[in-house]
ZAMARGU-4260 file (C-alpha; in steps of 0.2 Angstrom, whole numbers, plus 5000, padded with zeros to 4 digits):
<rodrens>
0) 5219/5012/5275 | 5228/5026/5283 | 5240/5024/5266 | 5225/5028/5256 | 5217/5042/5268
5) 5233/5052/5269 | 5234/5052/5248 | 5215/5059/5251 | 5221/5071/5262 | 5235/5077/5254
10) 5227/5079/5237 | 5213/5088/5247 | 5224/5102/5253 | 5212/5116/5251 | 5199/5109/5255
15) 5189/5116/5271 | 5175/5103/5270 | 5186/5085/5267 | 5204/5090/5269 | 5218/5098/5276
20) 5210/5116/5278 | 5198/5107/5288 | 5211/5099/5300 | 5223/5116/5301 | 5204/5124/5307
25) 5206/5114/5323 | 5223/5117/5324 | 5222/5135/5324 | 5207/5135/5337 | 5216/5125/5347
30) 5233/5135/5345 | 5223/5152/5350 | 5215/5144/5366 | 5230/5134/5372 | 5246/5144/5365
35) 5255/5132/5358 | 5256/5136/5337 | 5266/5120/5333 | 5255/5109/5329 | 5245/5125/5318
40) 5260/5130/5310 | 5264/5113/5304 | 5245/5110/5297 | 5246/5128/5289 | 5264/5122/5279
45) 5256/5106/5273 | 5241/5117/5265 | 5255/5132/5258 | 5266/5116/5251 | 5256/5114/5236
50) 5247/5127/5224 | 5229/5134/5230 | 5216/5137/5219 | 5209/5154/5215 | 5200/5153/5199
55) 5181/5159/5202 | 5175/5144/5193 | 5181/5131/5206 | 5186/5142/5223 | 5174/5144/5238
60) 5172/5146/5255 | 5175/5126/5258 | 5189/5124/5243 | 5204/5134/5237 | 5208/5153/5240
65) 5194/5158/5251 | 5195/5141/5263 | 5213/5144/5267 | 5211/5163/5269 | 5197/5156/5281
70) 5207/5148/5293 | 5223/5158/5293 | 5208/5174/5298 | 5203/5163/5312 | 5220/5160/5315
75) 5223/5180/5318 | 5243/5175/5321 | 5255/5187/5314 | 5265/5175/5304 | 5251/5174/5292
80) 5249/5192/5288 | 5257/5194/5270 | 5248/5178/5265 | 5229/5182/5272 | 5233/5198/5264
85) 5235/5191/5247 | 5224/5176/5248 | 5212/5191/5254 | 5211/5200/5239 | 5211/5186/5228
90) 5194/5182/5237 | 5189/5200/5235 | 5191/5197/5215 | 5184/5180/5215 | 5168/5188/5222
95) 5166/5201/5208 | 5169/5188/5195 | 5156/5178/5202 | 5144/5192/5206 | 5146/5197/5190
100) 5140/5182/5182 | 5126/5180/5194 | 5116/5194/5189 | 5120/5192/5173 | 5110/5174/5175
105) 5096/5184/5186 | 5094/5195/5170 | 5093/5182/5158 | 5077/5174/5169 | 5086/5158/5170
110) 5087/5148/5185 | 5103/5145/5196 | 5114/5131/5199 | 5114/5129/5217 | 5134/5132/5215
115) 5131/5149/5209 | 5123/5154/5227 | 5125/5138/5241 | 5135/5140/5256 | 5149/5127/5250
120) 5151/5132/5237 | 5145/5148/5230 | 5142/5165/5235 | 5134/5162/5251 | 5148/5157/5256
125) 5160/5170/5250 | 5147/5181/5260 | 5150/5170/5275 | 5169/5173/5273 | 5167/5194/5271
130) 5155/5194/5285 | 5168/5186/5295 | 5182/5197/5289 | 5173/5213/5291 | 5174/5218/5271
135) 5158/5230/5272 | 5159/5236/5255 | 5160/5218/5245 | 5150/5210/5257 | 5135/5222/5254
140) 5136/5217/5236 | 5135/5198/5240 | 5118/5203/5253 | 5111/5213/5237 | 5112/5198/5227
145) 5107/5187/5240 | 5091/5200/5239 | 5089/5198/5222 | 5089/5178/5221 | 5077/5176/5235
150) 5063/5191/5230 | 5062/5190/5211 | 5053/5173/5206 | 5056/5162/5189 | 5046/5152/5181
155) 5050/5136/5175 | 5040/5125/5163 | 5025/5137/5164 | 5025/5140/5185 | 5032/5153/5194
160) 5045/5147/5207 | 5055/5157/5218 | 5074/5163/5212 | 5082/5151/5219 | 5076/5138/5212
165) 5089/5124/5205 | 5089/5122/5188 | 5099/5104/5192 | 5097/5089/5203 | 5104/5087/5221
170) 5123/5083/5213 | 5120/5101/5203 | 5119/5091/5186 | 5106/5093/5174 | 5094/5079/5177
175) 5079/5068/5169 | 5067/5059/5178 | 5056/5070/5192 | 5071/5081/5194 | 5072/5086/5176
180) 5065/5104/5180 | 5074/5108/5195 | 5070/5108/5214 | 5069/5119/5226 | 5082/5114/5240
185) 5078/5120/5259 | 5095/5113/5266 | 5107/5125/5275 | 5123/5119/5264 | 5114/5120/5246
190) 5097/5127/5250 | 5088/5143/5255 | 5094/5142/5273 | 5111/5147/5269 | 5106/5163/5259
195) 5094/5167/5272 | 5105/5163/5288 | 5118/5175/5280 | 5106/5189/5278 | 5100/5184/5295
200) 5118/5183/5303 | 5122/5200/5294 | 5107/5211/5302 | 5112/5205/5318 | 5130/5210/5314
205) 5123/5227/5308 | 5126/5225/5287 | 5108/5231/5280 | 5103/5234/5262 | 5089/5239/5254
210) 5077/5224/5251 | 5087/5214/5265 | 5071/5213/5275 | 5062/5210/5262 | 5072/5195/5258
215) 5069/5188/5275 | 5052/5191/5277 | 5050/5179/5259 | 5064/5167/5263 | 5051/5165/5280
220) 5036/5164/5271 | 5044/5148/5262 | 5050/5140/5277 | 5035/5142/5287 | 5024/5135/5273
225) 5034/5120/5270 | 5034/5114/5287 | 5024/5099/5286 | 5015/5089/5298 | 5025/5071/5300
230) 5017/5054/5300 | 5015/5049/5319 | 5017/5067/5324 | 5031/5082/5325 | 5034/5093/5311
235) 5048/5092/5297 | 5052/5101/5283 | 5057/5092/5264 | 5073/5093/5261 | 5069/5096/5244
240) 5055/5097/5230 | 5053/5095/5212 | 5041/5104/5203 | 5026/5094/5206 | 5027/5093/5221
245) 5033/5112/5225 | 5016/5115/5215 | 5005/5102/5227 | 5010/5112/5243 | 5012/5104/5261
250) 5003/5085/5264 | 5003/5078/5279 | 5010/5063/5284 | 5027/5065/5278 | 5041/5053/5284
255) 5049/5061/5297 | 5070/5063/5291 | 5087/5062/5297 | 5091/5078/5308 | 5108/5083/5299
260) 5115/5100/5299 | 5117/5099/5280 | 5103/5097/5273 | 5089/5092/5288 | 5081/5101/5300
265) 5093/5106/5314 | 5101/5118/5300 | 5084/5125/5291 | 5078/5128/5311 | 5092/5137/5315
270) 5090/5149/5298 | 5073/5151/5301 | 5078/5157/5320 | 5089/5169/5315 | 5078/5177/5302
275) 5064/5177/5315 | 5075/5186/5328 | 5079/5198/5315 | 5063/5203/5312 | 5055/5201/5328
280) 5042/5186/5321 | 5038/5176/5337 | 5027/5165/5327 | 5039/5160/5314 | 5054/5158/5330
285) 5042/5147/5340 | 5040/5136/5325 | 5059/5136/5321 | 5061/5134/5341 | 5047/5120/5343
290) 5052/5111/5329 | 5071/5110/5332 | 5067/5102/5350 | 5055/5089/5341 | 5070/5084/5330
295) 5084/5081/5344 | 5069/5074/5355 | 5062/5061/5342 | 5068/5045/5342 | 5062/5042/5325
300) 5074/5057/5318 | 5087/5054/5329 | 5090/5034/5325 | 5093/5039/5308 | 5110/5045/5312
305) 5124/5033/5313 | 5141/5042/5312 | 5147/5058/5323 | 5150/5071/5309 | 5147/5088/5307
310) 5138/5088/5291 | 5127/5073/5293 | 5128/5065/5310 | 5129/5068/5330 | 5145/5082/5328
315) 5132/5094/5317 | 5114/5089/5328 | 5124/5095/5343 | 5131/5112/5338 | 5114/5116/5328
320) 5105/5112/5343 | 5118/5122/5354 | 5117/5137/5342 | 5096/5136/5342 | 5096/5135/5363
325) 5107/5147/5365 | 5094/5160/5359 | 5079/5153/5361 | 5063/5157/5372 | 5060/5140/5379
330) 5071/5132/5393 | 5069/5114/5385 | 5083/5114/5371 | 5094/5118/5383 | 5088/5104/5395
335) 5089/5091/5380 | 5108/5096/5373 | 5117/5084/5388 | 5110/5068/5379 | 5115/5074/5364
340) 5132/5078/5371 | 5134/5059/5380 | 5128/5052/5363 | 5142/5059/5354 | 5153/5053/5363
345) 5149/5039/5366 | 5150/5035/5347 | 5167/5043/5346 | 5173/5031/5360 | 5164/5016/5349
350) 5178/5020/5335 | 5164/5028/5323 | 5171/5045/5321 | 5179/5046/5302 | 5199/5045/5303
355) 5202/5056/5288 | 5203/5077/5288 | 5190/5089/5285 | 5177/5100/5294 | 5163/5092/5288
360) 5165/5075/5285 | 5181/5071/5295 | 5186/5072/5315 | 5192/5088/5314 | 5171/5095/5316
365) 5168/5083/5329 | 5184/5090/5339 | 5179/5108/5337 | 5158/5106/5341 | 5166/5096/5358
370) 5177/5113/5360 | 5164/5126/5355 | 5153/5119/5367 | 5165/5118/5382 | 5160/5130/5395
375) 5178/5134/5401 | 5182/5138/5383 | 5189/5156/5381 | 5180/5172/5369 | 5172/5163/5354
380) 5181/5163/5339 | 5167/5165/5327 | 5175/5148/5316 | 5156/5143/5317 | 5154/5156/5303
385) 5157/5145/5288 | 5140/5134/5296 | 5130/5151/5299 | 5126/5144/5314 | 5133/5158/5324
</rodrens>
């Protein structure tokens, strides 16, 4: 096994999500807040030791040019300046090819693939990367698109659905059955959340464009109108819906799902939050607000977990929850995070955190949310970015 996990971490070099990037993330957190850059410098030579992609078809924010430029920017060490600065603008080009094909598609009244705008990996999360950077031209360009995809609807097979409706199934392949027409995707890693958190994460950073509001307001609307009434109680939102069900509108008595950062709950909350605060809507935050504590609270949510990831399991419930709490109205998310905290690690000590690399999938996010939410930890380092939770 660790024969076979090393290959899969090797060939994953550049890969933020589910390889080495991941691991050299930690690294260079722990490098900043500790001093010592041996272990980061040795992680950032594995990544440089083999070729990193930059061609727009294939890199993102979680793979290739942009995930390394990522985590040397987070890094902030000198020794990494002539790379970051290449890797930088081979980012900055990736974007306007991207861009560029993007409205092309929005012109053509087609419907995305959710790579052309999700956080892994499309624009949203080149957008994540420029926000974090501070490129304000190229990153306003990336929020005018965002703009575009969520306020200009499609229709598909006769029915108007909104722009970023998937034109492909959940593995972003053309599909038959009830997904031959699409879905709409609510998640934060593929679905609305990411575009809207970004635009949300933006305004409070101070990048506006015209119809940036706008967007928020409609990606709120969505979200608001999809949060279902559970079976037994609580409230929940799909984590996605093809087109006869996106038509039905909200039923109740929908089974209550697992509260993963990726595509559950905790992550749509947290978007729904930040577009709230943005736009002063107390409703729409007390929903976000009240709905996040029903999801770390239930037990019926919260059994479905069984790993300590970021992107699926304790790792990713935790920080969301964190995130949420930290600027919420109500006093009992914060009340409810120490549980959550004991019951991470309690898993981690029960040998189920994943032994190979990567941010979302491996033990380098369960080491970092652990950090992150330290309360002696120094200044935040804003890694949080590429999960537009902070």
């Amino acid at each position: 096994m660790p024969v076979l996990g090393a290959e899969r971490d090797h060939m994953n070099h550049d890969d933020l999500g589910a390889g080495l990037a991941g691991t050299a993330l930690h690294k260079m957190v722990v490098a900043r807040d500790q001093g010592d850059w041996t272990a980061a410098h040795a992680a950032a030579k594995a990544i440089s030791s083999q070729p990193i992609t930059a061609h727009p078809a294939h890199a993102s924010l979680y793979r290739g040019a942009p995930a390394v430029a990522y985590v040397l920017h987070i890094a902030d060490h000198p020794a990494y300046t002539r790379a970051l600065a290449q890797l930088d603008a081979e980012v900055v080009a990736i974007v306007a090819d991207r861009l560029a094909a993007a409205h092309h598609r929005i012109d053509s009244k087609a419907p995305p693939y959710l790579r052309e705008y999700d956080l892994i990996s499309g624009l949203t999360g080149l957008g994540a990367y420029l926000l974090h950077q501070g490129h304000d031209n190229v990153l306003e360009r990336v929020l005018r698109y965002l703009v575009r995809l969520i306020t200009e609807p499609l229709t598909v097979h006769g029915h108007q659905v909104p722009g970023w409706w998937a034109a492909t199934g959940l593995r972003d392949t053309p599909e038959t059955g009830q997904l031959a027409h699409g879905h709409a995707n609510f998640g934060i890693a593929h679905g609305v959340s990411g575009p809207l958190a970004l635009l949300a994460l933006a305004h409070r950073t101070g990048y506006t464009v015209t119809g940036q509001d706008d967007a928020l307001a409609e990606g709120i609307t969505h979200l608001t109108t999809w949060a279902q009434p559970l079976d037994g109680g609580g409230t929940g939102w799909p984590e996605y819906l093809p087109l006869h069900a996106y038509r039905k509108r909200p039923e109740p008595g929908a089974a209550p799902g697992r509260p993963s950062w990726c595509y559950g709950t905790p992550g749509i909350a947290r978007a729904l939050q930040l577009a709230a605060v943005a736009l002063h809507d107390d409703t729409a935050r007390r929903l976000a607000e009240h709905t996040a504590f029903q999801a770390i609270t239930d037990p019926r949510q919260t059994g479905q977990i069984t790993e300590t990831s970021l992107c699926h399991g304790w790792a990713g419930l935790l920080l969301a929850a964190g995130r949420i709490a930290s600027d919420a109205a109500r006093l009992d998310l914060a009340g409810a995070l120490p549980a959550l905290h004991s019951r991470l690690t309690t898993d981690m000590g029960q040998h189920r955190t994943a032994e190979h690399a990567g941010l979302l999938t491996g033990n380098a996010g369960v080491l970092l949310t652990l950090h992150a939410l330290t309360t002696a930890r120094p200044v935040d380092l804003g890694w949080e970015t590429c999960l537009l939770l902070n």
